[in-house]
C-alpha positions as CSV (number, residue, x, y, z in Angstrom):
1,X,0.0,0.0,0.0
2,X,1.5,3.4,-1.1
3,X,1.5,6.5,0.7
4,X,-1.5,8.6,-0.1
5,X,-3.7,6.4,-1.4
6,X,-7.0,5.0,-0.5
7,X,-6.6,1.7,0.1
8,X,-7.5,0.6,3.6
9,X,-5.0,-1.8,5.9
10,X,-5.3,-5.3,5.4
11,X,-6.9,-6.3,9.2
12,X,-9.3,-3.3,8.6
13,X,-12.8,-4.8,8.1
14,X,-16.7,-3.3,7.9
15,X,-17.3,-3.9,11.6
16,X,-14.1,-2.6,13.2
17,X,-13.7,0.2,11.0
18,X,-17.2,1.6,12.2
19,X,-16.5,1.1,15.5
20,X,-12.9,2.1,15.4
21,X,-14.3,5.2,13.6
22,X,-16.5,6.0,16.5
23,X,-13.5,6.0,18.8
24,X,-12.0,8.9,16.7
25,X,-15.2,11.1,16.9
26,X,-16.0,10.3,20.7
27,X,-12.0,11.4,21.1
28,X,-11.9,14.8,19.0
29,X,-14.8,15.6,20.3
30,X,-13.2,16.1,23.9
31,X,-10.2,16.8,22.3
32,X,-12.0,19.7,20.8
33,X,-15.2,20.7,23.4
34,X,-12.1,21.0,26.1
35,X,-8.7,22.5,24.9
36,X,-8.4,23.7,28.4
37,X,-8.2,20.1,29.7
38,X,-6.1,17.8,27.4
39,X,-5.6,14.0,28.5
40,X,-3.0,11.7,27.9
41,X,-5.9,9.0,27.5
42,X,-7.9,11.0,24.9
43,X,-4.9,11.9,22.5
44,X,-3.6,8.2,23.2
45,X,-7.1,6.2,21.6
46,X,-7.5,8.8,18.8
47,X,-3.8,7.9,18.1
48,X,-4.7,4.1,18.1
49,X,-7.4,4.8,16.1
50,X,-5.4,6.4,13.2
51,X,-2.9,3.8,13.3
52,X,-5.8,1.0,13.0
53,X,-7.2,2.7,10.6
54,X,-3.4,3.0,9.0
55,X,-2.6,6.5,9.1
56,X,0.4,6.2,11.0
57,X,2.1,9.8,10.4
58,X,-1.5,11.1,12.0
59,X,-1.1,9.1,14.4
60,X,2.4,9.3,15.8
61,X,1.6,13.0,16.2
62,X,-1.3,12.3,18.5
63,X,0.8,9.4,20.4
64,X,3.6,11.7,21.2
65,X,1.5,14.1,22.7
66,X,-0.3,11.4,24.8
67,X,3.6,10.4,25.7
68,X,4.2,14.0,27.2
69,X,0.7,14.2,28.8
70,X,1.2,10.9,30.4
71,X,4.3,11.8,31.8
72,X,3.5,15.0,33.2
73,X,0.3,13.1,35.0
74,X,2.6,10.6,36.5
75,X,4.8,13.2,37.9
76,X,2.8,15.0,39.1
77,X,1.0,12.1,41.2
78,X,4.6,10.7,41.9
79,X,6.8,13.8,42.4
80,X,9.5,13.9,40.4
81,X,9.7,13.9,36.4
82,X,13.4,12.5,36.4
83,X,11.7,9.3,37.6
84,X,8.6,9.1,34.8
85,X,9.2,7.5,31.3
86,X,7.0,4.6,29.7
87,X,3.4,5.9,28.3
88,X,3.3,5.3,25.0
89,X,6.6,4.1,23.9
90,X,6.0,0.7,22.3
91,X,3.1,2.2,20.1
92,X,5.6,4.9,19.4
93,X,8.1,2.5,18.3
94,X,5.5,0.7,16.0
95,X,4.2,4.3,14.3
96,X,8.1,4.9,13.8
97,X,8.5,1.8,12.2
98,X,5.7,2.2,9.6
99,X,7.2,5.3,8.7
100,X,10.7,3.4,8.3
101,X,12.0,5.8,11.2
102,X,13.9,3.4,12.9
103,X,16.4,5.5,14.5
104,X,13.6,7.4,16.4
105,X,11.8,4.0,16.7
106,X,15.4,2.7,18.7
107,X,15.6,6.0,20.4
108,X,12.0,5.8,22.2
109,X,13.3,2.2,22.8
110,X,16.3,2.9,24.6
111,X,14.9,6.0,26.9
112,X,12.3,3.3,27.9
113,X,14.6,0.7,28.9
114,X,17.2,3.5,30.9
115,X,14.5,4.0,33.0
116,X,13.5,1.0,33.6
117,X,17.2,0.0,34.4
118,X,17.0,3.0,36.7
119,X,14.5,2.7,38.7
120,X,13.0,-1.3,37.8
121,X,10.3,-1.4,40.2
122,X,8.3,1.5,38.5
123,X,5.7,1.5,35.3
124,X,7.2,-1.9,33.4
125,X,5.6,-4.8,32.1
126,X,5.0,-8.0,34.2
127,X,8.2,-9.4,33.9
128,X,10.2,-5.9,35.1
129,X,10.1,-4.7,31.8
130,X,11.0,-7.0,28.8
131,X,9.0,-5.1,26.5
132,X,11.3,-2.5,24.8
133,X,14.3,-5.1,25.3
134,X,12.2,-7.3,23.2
135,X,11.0,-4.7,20.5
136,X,14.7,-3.9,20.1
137,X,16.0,-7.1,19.5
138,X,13.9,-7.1,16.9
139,X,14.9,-4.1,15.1
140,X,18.3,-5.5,15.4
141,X,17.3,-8.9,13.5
142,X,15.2,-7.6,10.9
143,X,17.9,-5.4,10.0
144,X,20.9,-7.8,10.4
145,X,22.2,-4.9,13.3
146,X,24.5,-7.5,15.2
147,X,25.2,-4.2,17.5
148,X,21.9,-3.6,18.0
149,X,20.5,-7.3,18.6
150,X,23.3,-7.7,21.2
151,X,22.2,-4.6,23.0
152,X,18.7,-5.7,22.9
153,X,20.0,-9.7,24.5
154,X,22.1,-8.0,27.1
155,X,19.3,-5.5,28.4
156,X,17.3,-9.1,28.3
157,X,19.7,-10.8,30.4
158,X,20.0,-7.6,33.3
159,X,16.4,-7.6,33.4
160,X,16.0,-11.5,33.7
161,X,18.8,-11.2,36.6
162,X,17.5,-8.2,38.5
163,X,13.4,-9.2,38.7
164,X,11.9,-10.7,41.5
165,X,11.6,-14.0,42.0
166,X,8.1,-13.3,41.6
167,X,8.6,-12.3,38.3
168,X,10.2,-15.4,36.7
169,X,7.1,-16.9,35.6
170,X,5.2,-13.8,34.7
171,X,3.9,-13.5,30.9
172,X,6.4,-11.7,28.9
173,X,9.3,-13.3,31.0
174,X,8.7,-16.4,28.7
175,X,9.7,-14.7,25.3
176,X,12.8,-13.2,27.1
177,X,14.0,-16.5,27.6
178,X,13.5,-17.3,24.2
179,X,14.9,-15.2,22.4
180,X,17.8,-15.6,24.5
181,X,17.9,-19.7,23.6
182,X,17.1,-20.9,27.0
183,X,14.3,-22.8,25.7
184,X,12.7,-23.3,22.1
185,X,9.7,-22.4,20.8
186,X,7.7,-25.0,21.6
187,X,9.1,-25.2,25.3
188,X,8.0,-21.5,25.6
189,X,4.5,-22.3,24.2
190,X,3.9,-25.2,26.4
191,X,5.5,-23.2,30.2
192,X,3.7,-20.4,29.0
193,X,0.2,-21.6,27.9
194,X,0.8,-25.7,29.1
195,X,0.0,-26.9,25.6
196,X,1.9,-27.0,22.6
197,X,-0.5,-27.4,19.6
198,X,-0.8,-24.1,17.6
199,X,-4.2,-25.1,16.4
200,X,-5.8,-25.8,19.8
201,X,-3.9,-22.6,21.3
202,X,-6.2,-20.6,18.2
203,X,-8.9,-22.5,19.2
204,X,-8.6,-21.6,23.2
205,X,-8.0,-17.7,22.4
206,X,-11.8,-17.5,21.4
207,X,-13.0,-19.7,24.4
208,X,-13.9,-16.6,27.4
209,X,-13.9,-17.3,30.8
210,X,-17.4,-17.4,32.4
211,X,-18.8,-14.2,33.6
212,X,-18.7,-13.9,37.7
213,X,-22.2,-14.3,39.1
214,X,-23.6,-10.7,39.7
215,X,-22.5,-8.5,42.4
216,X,-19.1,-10.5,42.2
217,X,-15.6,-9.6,41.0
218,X,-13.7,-11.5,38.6
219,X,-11.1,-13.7,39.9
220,X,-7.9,-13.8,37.7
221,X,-6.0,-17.2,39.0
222,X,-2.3,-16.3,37.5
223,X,-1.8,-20.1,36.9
224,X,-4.8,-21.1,34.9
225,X,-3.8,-21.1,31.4
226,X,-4.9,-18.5,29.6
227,X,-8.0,-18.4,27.4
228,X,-9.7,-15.8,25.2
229,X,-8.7,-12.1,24.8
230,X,-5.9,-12.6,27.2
231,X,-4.2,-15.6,25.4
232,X,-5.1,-13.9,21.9
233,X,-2.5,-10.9,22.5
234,X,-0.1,-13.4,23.6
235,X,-0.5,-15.8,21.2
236,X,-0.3,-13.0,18.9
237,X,3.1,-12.1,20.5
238,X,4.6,-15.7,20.4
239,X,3.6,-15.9,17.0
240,X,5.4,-12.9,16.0
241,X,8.7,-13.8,17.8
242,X,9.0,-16.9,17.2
243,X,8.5,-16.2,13.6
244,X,11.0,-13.0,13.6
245,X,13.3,-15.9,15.4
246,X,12.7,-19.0,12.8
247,X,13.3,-17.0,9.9
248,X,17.0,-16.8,10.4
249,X,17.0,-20.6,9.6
250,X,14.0,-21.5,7.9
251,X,11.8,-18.9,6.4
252,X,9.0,-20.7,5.2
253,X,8.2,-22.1,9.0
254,X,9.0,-18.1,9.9
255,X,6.7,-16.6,7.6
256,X,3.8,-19.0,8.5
257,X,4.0,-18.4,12.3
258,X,3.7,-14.5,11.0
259,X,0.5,-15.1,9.1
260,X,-0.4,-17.1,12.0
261,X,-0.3,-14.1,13.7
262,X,-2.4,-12.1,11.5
263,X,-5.0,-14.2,10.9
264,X,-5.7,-13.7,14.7
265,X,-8.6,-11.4,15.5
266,X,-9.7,-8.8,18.0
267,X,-6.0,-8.5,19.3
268,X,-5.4,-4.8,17.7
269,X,-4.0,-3.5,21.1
270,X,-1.2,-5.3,20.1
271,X,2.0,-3.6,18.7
272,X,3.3,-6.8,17.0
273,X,0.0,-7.9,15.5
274,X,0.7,-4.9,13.3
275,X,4.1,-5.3,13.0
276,X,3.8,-9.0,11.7
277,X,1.6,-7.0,8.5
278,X,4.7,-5.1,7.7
279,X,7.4,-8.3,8.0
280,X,5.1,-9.7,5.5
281,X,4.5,-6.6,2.8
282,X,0.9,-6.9,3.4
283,X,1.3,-3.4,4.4
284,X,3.8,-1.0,3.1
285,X,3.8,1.8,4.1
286,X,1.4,4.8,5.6
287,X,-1.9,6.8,4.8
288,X,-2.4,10.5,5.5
289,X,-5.1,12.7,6.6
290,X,-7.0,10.4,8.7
């Protein structure tokens, strides 16, 4: 897909558009009723609405001003901006990467994971913040950036060292340890979701829990597997690792886990759902005026 054109991304369909649509005009209409009163929230969905909708250069301008908003609300609740980073840094890198900005993309990257290093018990992921180690180390493989990847392995490692035990076994620790050989694919998909089969995993991520009885709140047990939306955007995120990971050696096994990832649904909160588009050329590049 060219710049400029009207051709709509490849995941966009009847349904979601309309209802990604309304998400846009429920945002600018705040944005615009209350100039006075921006939020970090506001500027963030109409930014992932854009990119949905694949107009990435709209949307990186609304996602960087949800960055600075989002940062000045956090310190301002926790006192201190020198100790604030995170918001909206791994959509960030995704926008910049549409856009074939990598340099910014690893610059957003990198400010993430120097805070993180800084002060690790504050606004990661699960894991103590694999995220942006794990974005990186892709940027570095796709490109064939040995520099880059091994920056990417060794922020891994740190942050695999330094967590708390408590950690260890917490979703995204698992593709950490992947991508760093400590187990294979298949060993990852079976600690991670206890079962192995790709086709059954597809099957479970549209299988929701049962809704608590009324008046009651929903009990998460941390070592069920994971069904429904929950396994979907990590399925979707195994899917794209492992197949960034097998295409070193065998591309045709690479490229399917990819479409494997695409063909999932309802996962668009997802920064490497969108990236797996790209790895494939169903996307190319980014729409304006959106």
């Amino acid at each position: 897909m060219s710049a400029g054109t009207n051709c709509e991304p490849p995941w966009v369909t009847e349904e979601t558009k309309q209802q990604w649509m309304a998400v846009l005009r429920e945002c600018e209409n705040w944005i615009v009723s209350f100039p006075e009163k921006p939020r970090a929230s506001d500027y963030g969905r109409r930014g992932a609405a854009r990119a949905y909708l694949g107009y990435f250069h709209e949307a990186l301008s609304d996602l960087l001003r949800a960055d600075e908003l989002h940062r000045a609300e956090l310190a301002a609740h926790y006192g201190g901006e020198n100790k604030v980073w995170g918001g909206m840094k791994g959509s960030l890198t995704t926008a910049y990467l549409f856009l074939h900005e990598t340099e910014s993309a690893e610059r957003e990257l990198r400010a993430d994971m120097k805070g993180i290093l800084e002060w690790p018990d504050c606004f990661t992921d699960a894991a103590g913040g694999v995220g942006p180690g794990l974005l990186l180390w892709y940027i570095g493989v796709r490109d064939n950036d040995k520099a880059v990847e091994g920056e990417a392995l060794a922020y891994l490692r740190h942050i695999l060292r330094i967590s708390r035990k408590e950690k260890f076994k917490q979703w995204p620790h698992h593709l950490a340890k992947f991508v760093l050989d400590t187990y294979s694919f298949a060993a990852m998909l079976d600690e991670a979701f206890q079962c192995m089969d790709l086709d059954e995993l597809e099957r479970r991520a549209y299988v929701e829990p049962p809704p608590p009885p009324p008046g009651e709140v929903p009990k998460f047990d941390v070592n069920a597997p994971p069904t429904g939306m929950l396994l979907r955007g990590r399925l979707a995120q195994a899917l794209f690792y492992g197949g960034i990971k097998a295409r070193r050696t065998h591309r045709e096994i690479g490229d399917d886990l990819l479409r494997r990832c695409t063909r999932l649904k309802d996962v668009d909160i997802e920064n490497e759902w969108y990236l797996a588009f790209l790895e494939l050329g169903m996307i190319d590049s980014a729409r304006h005026k959106g």
